[in-house]
C-alpha positions in Angstrom: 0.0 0.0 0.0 1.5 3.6 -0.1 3.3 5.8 2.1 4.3 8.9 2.7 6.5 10.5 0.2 7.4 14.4 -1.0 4.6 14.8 -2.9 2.1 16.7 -1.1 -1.5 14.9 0.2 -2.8 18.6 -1.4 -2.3 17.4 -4.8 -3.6 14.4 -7.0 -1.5 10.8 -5.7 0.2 8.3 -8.2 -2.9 6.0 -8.7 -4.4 6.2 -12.0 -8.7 6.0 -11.0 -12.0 5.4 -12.3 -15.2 6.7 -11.7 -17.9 3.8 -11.4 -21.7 4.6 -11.4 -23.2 1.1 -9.7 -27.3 0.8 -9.5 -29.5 -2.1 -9.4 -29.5 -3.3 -12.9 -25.2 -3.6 -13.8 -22.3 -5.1 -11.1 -19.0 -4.0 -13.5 -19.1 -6.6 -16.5 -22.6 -8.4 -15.7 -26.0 -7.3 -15.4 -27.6 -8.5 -12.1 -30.7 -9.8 -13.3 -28.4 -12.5 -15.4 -26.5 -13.4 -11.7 -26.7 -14.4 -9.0 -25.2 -11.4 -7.3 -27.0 -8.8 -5.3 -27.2 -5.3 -6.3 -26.2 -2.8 -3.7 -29.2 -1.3 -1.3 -28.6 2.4 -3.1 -27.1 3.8 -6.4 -23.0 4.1 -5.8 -20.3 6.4 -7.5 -17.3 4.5 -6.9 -13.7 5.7 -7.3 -11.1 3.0 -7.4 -7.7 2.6 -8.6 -7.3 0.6 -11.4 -3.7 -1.0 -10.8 -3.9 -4.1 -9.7 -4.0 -4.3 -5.5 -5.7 -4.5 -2.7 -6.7 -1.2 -1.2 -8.7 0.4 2.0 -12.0 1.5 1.7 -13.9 4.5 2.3 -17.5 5.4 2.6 -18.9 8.7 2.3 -22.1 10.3 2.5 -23.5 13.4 0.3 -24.4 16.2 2.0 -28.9 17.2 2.4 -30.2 17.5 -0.8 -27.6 16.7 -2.6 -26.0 14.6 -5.5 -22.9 12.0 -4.6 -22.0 13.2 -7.9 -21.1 16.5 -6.8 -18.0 14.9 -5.2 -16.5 13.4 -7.7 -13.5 15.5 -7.7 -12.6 14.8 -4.4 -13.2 11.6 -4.0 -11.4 11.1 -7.1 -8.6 13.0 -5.5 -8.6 10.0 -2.4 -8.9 7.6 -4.3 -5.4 8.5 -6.3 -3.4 7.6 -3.1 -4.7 4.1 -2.7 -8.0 3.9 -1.7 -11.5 2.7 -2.9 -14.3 5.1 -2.3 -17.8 4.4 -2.1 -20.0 7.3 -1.9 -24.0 6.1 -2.1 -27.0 8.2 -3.5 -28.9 7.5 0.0 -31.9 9.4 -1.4 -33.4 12.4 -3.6 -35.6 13.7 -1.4 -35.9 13.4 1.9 -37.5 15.2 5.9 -35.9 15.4 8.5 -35.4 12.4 9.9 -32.3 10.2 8.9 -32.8 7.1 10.4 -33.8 5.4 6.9 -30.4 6.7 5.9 -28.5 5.2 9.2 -30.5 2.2 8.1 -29.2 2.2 4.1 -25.7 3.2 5.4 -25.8 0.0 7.6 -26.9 -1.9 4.8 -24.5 -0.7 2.2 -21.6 -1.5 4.7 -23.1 -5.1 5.3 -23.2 -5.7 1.3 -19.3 -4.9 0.8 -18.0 -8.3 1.6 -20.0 -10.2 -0.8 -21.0 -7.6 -3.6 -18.1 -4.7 -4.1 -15.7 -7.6 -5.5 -17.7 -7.9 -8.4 -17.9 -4.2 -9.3 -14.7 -3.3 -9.0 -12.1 -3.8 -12.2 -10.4 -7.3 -12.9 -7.5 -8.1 -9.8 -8.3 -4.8 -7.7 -9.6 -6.0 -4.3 -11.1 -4.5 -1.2 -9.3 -5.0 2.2 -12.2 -5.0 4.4 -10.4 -5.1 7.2 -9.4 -1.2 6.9 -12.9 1.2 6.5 -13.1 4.1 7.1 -16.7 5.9 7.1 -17.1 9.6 6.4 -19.8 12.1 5.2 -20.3 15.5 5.0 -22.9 17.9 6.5 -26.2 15.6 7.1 -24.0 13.0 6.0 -21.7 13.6 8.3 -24.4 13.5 11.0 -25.7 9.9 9.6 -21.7 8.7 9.9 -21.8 9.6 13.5 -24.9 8.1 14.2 -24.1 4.9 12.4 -20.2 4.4 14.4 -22.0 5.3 17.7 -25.1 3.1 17.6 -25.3 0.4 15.3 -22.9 -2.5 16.8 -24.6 -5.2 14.8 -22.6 -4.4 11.5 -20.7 -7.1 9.9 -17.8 -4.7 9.1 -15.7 -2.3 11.5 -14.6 0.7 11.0 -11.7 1.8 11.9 -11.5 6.0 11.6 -14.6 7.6 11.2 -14.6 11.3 9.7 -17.0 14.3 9.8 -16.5 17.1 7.2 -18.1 20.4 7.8 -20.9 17.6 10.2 -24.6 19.2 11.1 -27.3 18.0 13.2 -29.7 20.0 12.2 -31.1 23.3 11.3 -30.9 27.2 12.4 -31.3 28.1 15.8 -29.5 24.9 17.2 -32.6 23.0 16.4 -31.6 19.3 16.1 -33.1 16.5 13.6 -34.2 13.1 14.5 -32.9 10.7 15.6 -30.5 13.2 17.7 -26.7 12.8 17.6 -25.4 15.4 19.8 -26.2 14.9 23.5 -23.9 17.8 24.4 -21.9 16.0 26.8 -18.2 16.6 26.8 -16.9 13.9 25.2 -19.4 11.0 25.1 -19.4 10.7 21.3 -16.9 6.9 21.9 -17.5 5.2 18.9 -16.0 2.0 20.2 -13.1 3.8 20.3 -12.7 4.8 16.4 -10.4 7.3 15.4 -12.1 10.8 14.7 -11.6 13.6 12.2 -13.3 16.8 12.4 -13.0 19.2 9.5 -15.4 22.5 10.0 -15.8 25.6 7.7 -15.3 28.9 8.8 -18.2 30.6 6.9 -20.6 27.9 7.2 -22.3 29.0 10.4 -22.8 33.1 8.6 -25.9 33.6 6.4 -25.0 33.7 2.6 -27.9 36.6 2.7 -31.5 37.4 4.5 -33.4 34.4 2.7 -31.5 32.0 4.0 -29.8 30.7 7.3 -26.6 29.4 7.8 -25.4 26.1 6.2 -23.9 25.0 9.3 -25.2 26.8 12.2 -23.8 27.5 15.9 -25.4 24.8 17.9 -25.2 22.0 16.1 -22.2 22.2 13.9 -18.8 20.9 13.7 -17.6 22.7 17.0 -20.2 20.8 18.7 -19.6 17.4 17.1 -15.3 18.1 18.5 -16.4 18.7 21.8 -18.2 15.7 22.4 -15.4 13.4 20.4 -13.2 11.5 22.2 -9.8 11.0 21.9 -8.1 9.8 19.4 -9.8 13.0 17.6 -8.3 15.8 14.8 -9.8 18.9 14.4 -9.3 21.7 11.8 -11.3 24.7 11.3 -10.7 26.3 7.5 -11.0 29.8 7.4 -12.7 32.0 4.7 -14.1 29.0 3.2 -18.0 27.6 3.2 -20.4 24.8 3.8 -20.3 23.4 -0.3 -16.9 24.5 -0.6 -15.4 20.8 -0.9 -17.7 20.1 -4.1 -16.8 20.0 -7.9 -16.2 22.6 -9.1 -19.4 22.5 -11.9 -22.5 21.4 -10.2 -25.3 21.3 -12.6 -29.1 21.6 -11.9 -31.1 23.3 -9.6 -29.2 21.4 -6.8 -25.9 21.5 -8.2 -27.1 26.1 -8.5 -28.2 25.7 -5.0 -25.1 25.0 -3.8 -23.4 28.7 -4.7 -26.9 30.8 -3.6 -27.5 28.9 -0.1 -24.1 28.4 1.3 -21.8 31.5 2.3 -18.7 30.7 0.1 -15.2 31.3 -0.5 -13.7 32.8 -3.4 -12.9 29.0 -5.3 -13.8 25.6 -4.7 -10.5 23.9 -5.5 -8.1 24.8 -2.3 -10.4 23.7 0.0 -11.1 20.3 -2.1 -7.8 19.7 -1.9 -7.7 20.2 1.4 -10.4 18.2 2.3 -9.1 15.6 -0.1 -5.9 16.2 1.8 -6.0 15.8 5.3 -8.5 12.5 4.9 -5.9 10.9 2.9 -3.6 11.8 6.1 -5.9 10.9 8.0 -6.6 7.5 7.0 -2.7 7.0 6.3 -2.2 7.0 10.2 -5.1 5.5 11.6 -5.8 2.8 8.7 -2.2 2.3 7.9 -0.2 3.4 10.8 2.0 6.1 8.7 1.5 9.5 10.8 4.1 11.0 9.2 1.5 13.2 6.8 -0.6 13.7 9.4 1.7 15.1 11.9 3.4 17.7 9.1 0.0 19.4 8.9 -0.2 19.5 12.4 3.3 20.9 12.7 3.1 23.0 9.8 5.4 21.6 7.8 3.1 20.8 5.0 2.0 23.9 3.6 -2.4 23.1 3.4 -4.1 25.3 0.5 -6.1 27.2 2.6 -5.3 29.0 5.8 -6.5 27.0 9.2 -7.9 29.0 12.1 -7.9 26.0 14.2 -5.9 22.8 14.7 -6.6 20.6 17.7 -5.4 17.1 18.6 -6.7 15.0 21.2 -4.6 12.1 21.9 
């Protein structure tokens, strides 16, 4: 598997990758009605190296409302140092409630050890035994509640992430079933290994129609303080809620995502940090290489974007 080398985690890795769309109907070369394989519980994009290998996985939820296609580019960008991402479509519309997503995530995570093999190109193969789970905003939420509460999965997971995480809506008003309890610390998901990443414009109104993306009360501040340790925590500064997507997002969702959202000036440095720090990240606490890791904390690798606020709780 890789390690660390001069090339910065900012910029694309070594891994030449393709970008699978998986539904109910094909599984790579055969069509599932003609097998006896089962189709995944959702739609997936998957991003996978296509050298032959075995590679960790990664499993990350779209943000509310949105399309896993918007995330392309970034999970793309993962993908490129050695890892095979699976980002469902949980759902096109949905309330407030996510338990039917906790559910589908649960699912998903219990078809990988007889189903991804058969999607993925010829002699690239999962290692199930390092997962990581991620997601970002709702998704984030739904990754949270998943690692805390469901301990009947067939697969562990062994760093769990949370990029720009909310729990639900202005005013601090949470969304079923609740995640935050508020409690210093009590977020212990059988003692995973925890990444925060938060946005520093995603709890200020883009204008008057609209309230914050992420707001006070039930954003990614909240999520750190009730981590516990081993947790990383980085706040980016001058950059927004959607700020991690492709750079093109087409549709009225995809045109949502720059009138909703308070943004920065460009997409792509904080992608690539995102992108970034997950891939260090999972480096140290799937593969036991910190070295990455530890230079962003130190400063030593220069990140794209400036950080107002780096945390470690070991």
């Amino acid at each position: 598997m890789p390690s660390s080398t001069s090339k910065s985690v900012f910029e694309d890795g070594k891994y030449v990758v393709s970008l699978l769309q998986i539904d109910s109907k094909t599984c790579g070369s055969c069509t599932y009605s003609q097998s006896d394989k089962l189709p995944p519980p959702k739609p997936l994009l998957v991003a996978t190296p296509l050298a032959n290998g075995k590679y960790p996985l990664l499993i990350f939820l779209h943000g509310y409302l949105l399309l896993n296609s918007f995330y392309s580019q970034l999970i793309q960008h993962i993908a490129s140092y050695g890892y095979i991402v699976i980002a469902p479509q949980l759902y096109k519309v949905a309330g407030p409630d996510t338990s039917d997503e906790i559910s589908s995530t649960a699912a998903i995570t219990d078809w990988l050890s007889d189903g991804l093999q058969y999607v993925l190109p010829h002699l690239v193969q999962p290692n199930l035994s390092k997962i990581a789970l991620s997601g970002h905003s709702r998704g984030g939420k739904v990754a949270f509640a998943l690692a805390n509460t469901y301990t009947n999965i067939s697969l562990k997971f062994s760093a769990l992430m949370g990029i720009d995480p909310v729990d639900g809506m202005a005013k601090g008003k949470q969304t079923p079933p609740r995640v935050l309890t508020y409690t210093p610390r009590s977020l212990n998901p059988g003692g995973t290994a925890i990444l925060v990443v938060g946005s520093g414009l995603g709890e200020k109104k883009k204008n008057i129609l609209f309230p914050p993306c992420a707001p006070k009360g039930v954003n990614h501040e909240d999520f750190f303080n009730e981590c516990s340790p081993p947790t990383c925590y980085f706040v980016v500064k001058d950059y927004g809620h959607t700020d991690m997507l492709d750079d093109v997002t087409n549709g009225i969702r995809g045109q949502a995502t720059y009138c909703t959202c308070k943004n920065g000036k460009a997409r792509e440095p904080m992608r690539r940090f995102v992108g970034g720090i997950m891939v260090a990240f999972m480096r140290a606490f799937l593969e036991d290489d910190y070295s990455d890791l530890n230079a962003i904390r130190d400063m030593q690798e220069i990140a794209p974007v400036e950080l107002q606020t780096v945390e470690f709780l070991t």
